[in-house]
N, C-alpha and C positions, 0 to 999 in steps of 0.2 A: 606258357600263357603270356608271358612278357612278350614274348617275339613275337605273338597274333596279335597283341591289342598295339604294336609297335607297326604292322603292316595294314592295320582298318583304322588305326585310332585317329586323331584329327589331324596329328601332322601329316599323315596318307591324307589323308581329306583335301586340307589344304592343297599337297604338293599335287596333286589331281587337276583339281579345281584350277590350278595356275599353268600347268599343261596344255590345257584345254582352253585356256583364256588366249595362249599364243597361239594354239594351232587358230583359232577361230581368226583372230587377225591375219593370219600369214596366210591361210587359204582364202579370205576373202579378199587382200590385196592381189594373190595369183591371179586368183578368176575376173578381178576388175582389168587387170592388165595382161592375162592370157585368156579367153574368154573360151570355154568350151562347146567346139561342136558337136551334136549329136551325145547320148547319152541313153540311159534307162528310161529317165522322165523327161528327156527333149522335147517326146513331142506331144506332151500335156502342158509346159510348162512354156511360155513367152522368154525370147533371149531378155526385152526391158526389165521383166521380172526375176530373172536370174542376175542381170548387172546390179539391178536395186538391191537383191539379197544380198551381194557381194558387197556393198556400200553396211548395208545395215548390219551386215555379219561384220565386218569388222570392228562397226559402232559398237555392236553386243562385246567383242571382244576386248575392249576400253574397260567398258563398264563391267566386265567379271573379272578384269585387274583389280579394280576398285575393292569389290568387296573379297577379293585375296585378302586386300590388306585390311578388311573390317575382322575375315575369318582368322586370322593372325595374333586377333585382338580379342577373339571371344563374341563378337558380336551377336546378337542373336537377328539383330538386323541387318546384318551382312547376309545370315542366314538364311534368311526370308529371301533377299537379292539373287543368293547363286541360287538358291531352289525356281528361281522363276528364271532366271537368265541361261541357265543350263538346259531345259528341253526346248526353248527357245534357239539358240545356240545349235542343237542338233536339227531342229527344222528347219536352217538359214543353210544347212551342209549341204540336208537332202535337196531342195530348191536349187542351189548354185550346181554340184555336180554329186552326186550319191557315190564316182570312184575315188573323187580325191577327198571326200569329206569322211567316206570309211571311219577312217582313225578317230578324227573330232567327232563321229555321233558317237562310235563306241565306247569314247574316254566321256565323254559328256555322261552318259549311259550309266556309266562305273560312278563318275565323282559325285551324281546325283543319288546313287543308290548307300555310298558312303557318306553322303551328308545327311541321310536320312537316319543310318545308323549311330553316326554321332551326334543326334539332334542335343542331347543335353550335354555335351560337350561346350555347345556353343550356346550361353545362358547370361551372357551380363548384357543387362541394358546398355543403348545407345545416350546418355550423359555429355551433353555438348556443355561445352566453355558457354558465357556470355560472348565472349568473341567471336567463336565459330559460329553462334546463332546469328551475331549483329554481321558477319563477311556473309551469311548465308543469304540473309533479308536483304544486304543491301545489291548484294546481286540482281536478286531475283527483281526489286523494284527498280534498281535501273537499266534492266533488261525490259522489263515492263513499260515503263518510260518511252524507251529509246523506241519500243518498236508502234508501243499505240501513238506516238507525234510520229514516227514516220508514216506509220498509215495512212493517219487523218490528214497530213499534208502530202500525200503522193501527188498531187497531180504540181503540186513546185519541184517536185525530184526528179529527176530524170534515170528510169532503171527500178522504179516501184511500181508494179504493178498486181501483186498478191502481195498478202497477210505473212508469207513465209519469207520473200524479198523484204519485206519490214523488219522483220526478225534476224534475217542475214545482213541487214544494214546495220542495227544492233550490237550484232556478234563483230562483226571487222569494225565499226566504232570502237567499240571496249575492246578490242587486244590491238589496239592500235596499227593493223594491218593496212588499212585502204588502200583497195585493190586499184578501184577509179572507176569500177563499172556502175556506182549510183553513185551521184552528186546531187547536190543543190543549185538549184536555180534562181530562185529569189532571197532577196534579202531578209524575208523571216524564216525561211527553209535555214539559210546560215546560221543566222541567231540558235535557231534549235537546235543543229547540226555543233554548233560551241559547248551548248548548255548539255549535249546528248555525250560529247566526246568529254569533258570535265567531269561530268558523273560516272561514265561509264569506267572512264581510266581507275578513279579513285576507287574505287569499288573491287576492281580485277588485283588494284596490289594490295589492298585489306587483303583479298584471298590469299594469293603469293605470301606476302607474309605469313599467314594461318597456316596454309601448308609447310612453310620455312622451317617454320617454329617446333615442331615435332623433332624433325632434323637434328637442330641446333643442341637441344637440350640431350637428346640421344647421344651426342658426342662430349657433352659435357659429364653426363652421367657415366658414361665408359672411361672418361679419362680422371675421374674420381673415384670409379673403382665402385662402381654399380649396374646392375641390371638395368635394361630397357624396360618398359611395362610388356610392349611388344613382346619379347623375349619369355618376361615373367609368363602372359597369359597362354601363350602355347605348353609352360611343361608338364610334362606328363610321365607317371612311370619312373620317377627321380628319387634318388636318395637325399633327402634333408639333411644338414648338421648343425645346429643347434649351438651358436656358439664357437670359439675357437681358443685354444688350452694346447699345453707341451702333449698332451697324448691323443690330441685331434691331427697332427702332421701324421706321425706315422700309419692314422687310420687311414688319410686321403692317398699318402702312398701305397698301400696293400688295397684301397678301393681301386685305385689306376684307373683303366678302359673298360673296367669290367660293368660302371654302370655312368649314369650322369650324375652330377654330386650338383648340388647347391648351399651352398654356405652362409650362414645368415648370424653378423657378427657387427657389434655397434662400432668396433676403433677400426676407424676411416685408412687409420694409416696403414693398418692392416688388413684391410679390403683390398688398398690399393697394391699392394704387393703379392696379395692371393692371385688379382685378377692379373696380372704381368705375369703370372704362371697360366694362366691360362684357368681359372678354374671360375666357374660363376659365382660370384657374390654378391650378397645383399645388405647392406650396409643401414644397419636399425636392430631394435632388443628383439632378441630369441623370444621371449616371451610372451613379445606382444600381438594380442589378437590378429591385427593388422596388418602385422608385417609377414606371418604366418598365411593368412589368407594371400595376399598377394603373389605369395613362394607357393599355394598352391599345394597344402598339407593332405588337403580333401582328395588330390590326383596321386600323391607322390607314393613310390611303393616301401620305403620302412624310413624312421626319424633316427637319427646317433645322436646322442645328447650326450659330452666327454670334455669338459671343462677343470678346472681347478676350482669352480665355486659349486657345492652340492646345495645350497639354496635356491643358487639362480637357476643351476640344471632343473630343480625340482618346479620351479615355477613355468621352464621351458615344457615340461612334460606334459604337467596341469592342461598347460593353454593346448600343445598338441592334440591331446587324447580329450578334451573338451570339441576342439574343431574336427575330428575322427577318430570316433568312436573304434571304428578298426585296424588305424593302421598300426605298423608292428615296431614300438620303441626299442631302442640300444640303447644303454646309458650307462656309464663310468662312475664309479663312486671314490671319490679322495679319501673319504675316510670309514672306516668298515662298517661302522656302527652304522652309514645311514643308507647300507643297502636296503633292511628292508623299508626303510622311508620311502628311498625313490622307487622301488616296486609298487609302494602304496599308492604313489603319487601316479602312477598308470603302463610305468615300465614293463616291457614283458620280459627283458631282459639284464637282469645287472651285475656289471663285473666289477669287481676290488681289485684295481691294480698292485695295491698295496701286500692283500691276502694273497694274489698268484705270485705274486714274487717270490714272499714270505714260504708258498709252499714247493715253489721249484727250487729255493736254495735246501728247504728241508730233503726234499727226495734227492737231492745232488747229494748231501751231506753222508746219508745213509747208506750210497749207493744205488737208492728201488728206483721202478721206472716208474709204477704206479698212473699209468696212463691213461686207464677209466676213470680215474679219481682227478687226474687232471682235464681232462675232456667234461669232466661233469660242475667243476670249479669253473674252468674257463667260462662256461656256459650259466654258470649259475643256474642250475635246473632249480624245480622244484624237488624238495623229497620224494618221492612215490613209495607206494606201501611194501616192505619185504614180500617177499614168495612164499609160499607157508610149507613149497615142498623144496628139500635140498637139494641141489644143481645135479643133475644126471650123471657128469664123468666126476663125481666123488670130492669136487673140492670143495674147501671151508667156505662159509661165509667171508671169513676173517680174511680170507686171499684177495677179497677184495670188494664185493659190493658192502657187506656189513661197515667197512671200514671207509669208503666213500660215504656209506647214507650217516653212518656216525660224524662225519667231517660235515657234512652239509648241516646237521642238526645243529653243531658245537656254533655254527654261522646264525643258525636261527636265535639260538639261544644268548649269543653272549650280548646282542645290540639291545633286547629286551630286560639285563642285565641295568644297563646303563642308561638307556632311558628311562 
C-alpha cells in the first residue's frame, strides 16, 4: 500500500506536473526554431498559428513551473493553476505538431488525472506576506502607469502604435532592457519616459527581493539544522520521532533506508548535528500542536515517541493522537510503572526498556529461550483471553502461553499497585 500511494501520491503529482512543464517549453522553442512541415493537422491548422502556439506553448510552460513550486507548497491555488494550464498545455502540443507533442499531451493527460486524484492533498490556502502583496500592487500599478501614459502619448513616441506596444514599452522600461525600437520624441514624452523608468525599476527589485528572500532564509534554516517549509509541506508517508533520547539513536539506526524519518527535537545543537548526518529535522517541542502540524502527523505513517522524559513523551502522544485520531504510536517508557500511562495517553504500543532487559538477563540466567514470551514483552501486546481447549500436540499451558499471559498480567498489575 506504501509503494501505490508513493507512485500516485503528490510527490508523482508534482514530479509529472514539472515533466510536463519542460517538455512544454522545450518543444515549443523546437517548433519556433524548427518549424514543422506538413503533419496530421497541417492542413486545417495555419503555419501563423502554429508559430504563435509555439510562442504561447512555451509561455504556458513558464507559468506551470510557477505552480510546480505553489504544488511543492500545498497550494490549493497552484492547484487550480496546473488543473487549468495542463489541458491547456496539451491543446498548444496538438496545434504546434500532434508527432512531437505525443509525449507532452500524454504526460499532461497523466499529471492532470493525478492532480485530480490528489485534490486534497493540496489544501492550504494561498497567505501572502504584507510584502509580497505591496511587490505584487506595486507592480501591477506601475505597469499600469507605464503603459496607459505611453498610450495616451503615442503620437510623441516613435514605435507605439497598439495598446500591446504600450505594454511592451512597459515591460523593456521596468527590466531595464531598452532595445531602442520606441523612443521618445518630445520633451514631455521624456519627462514621462524618467518618471515611467524610476517607477518601474523600483518596483521590479521589491519583486527580486521578495523572490530572493525565500532563498535566503532556506539556506539559513539548513544551516541551523532545520527543515524548509517547502520540504515540510510535501511529506508524506514518513515516520515521526518525537523527541530525541539515548534509545532514540539506536532506533534511527535499525530505521536506516527502510523508510523517511523526520525528527522533531527543541536543542538546536542537536538538530544541527542530526541534520549533518543527513537525517530531517525539525527544531521546536514534540508536543506542540504547531510544530506537529507542520511535520505533517495527519500524512505521516506511524509516530516513535522514545525519550528519557515519560512526561514529556506523554504530552508528545496526547498532541499526536489529538491531530490523528489514526495514526499508529511507538513509544518507550523509562520507567515501568508508566507503561500503562502512556498506553492511556494514546499509544498503541509500549515498551520498558528497562523490564526487556530485566527479562533477557533472567532467560540468560536460567538457561530458557522463551521466545514467545519475549516476542510478546518486546511488543507489549495486550492480554488476549486463554483457549478454553488444551493445545492439540499435548503440551502444557505452562510450556508457555500460561506463562507469557501470566508475565504480561504481573505488568498490568504491579503499575496499578503503585499508583
Amino acid at each position: 500500500m506504501a509503494s501505490v500511494r508513493e507512485w500516485v501520491g503528490a510527490r508523482a503529482t508534482i514530479g509529472t506536473v514539472f515533466v510536463a512543464a519542460v517538455l512544454s517549453v522545450a518543444i515549443g522553442i523546437l517548433n519556433i526554431s524548427v518549424p514543422v512541415s506538413g503533419g496530421v493537422l497541417a492542413a486545417y491548422i495555419p503555419e501563423a498559428v502554429r508559430i504563435t502556439a509555439g510562442f504561447t506553448g512555451t509561455l504556458t510552460g513558464f507559468l506551470l513551473l510557477a505552480s510546480v513550486f505553489g504544488l511543492r507548497r500545498r497550494y490549493r491555488a497552484a492547484w487550480y493553476s496546473a488543473a487549468i494550464l495542463l489541458p491547456v498545455t496539451a491543446g498548444q502540443g496538438l496545434v504546434q505538431s500532434p508527432e512531437r507533442a505525443a509525449p507532452l499531451v500524454g504526460l499532461s493527460l497523466i499529471s492532470l488525472a493525478l492532480l485530480v486524484f490528489n485534490y486534497r492533498a493540496f489544501d492550504r490556502d494561498l497567505d501572502l506576506t504584507a510584502t509580497q502583496l505591496s511587490a505584487l500592487l506595486a507592480i501591477a500599478g506601475a505597469q499600469t502607469y507605464t503603459t496607459a501614459g505611453a498610450w495616451a502619448l503615442r503620437e510623441q513616441f516613435n514605435g507605439i502604435e497598439t495598446l500591446f506596444d504600450a505594454f511592451y514599452f512597459g515591460v523593456v522600461t521596468g527590466s531595464t532592457v531598452g532595445y531602442g525600437d520606441i523612443y521618445p520624441q518630445t520633451a514631455i514624452a521624456r519627462l514621462f519616459g524618467i518618471s515611467a523608468l524610476l517607477i518601474t525599476v523600483a518596483t521590479f527589485a521589491v519583486a527580486l527581493g521578495v523572490l530572493l528572500t525565500p532563498a535566503i532564509e532556506a539556506r539559513l534554516t539548513k544551516a541551523l539544522g532545520r527543515m524548509t517549509e517547502s520540504q515540510l509541506d510535501i511529506l508524506e508517508n514518513h515516520i515521526l520521532v518525537l523527541g530525541y533520547g539515548e534509545l532514540t539513536e539506536p532506533i534511527l539506526e535499525e530505521l536506516g533506508d527502510r523508510a523517511r524519518v523526520v525528527i522533531v527535537t527543541p536543542d538546536e545543537a542537536r538538530a544541527k548535528r542530526l541534520t549533518d548526518r543527513g537525517y530531517a529535522v525539525v527544531t521546536d517541542d514534540p508536543s506542540d500542536e504547531e510544530a506537529l502540524q507542520r511535520t505533517r502527523v495527519d500524512a505521516a505513517r506511524s509516530v516513535v515517541v522514545a525519550t528519557n522524559n515519560d512526561a514529556e513523551d506523554a504530552l508528545a502522544i496526547l498532541t499526536a493522537r489529538q491531530l490523528n485520531p489514526d495514526i499508529h504510536i511507538v513509544a518507550s517508557a523509562t520507567q515501568r510503572e508508566n507503561e500503562r500511562k502512556l498506553r492511556r495517553a494514546g499509544a498503541n504500543t509500549v515498551i520498558s526498556p528497562a523490564a526487556l532487559g530485566g527479562h533477557f538477563l533472567a532467560e540468560s540466567a536460567v538457561g530458557g529461550s522463551g521466545l514467545e514470551t519475549i516476542e510478546e514483552r518486546l511488543l507489549d501486546e495486550q492480554p488476549t483471553d486463554p483457549p478454553t481447549d488444551p493445545p492439540a500436540d499435548g503440551t502444557t499451558e505452562a510450556d508457555g502461553t500460561t506463562e507469557a499471559d501470566g508475565t504480561g498480567e504481573s505488568d498490568e498489575s504491579e503499575p496499578d499497585g503503585r499508583n
